[in-house]
C-alpha positions in Angstrom: 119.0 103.7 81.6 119.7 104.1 85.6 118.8 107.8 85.4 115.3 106.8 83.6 114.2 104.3 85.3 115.1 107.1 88.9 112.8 109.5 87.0 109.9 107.2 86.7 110.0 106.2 90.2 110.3 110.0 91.6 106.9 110.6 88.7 104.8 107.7 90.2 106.0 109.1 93.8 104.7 112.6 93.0 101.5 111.0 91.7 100.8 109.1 95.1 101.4 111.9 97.0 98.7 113.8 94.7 96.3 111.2 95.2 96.7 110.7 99.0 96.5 114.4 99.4 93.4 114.5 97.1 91.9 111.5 99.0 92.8 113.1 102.8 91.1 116.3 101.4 88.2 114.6 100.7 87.8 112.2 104.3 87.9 115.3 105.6 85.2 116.5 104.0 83.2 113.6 104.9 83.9 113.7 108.3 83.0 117.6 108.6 79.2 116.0 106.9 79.0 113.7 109.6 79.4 115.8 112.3 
């Protein structure tokens, strides 16, 4: 139970990191428009 509930955290970690990554790629972007 202990080891799942570890693994579920460490998936919806990984997943924020993906979506901040995906999100800084794209303020980037945005900035390089503005400029």
């Amino acid at each position: 139970m202990k080891i799942n509930k570890i693994a579920e955290a460490h998936e919806s970690l990984l997943q924020l990191s993906f979506t901040a990554s995906k999100f800084d790629r794209f303020r980037a972007q945005a900035q390089a428009v503005k400029e």
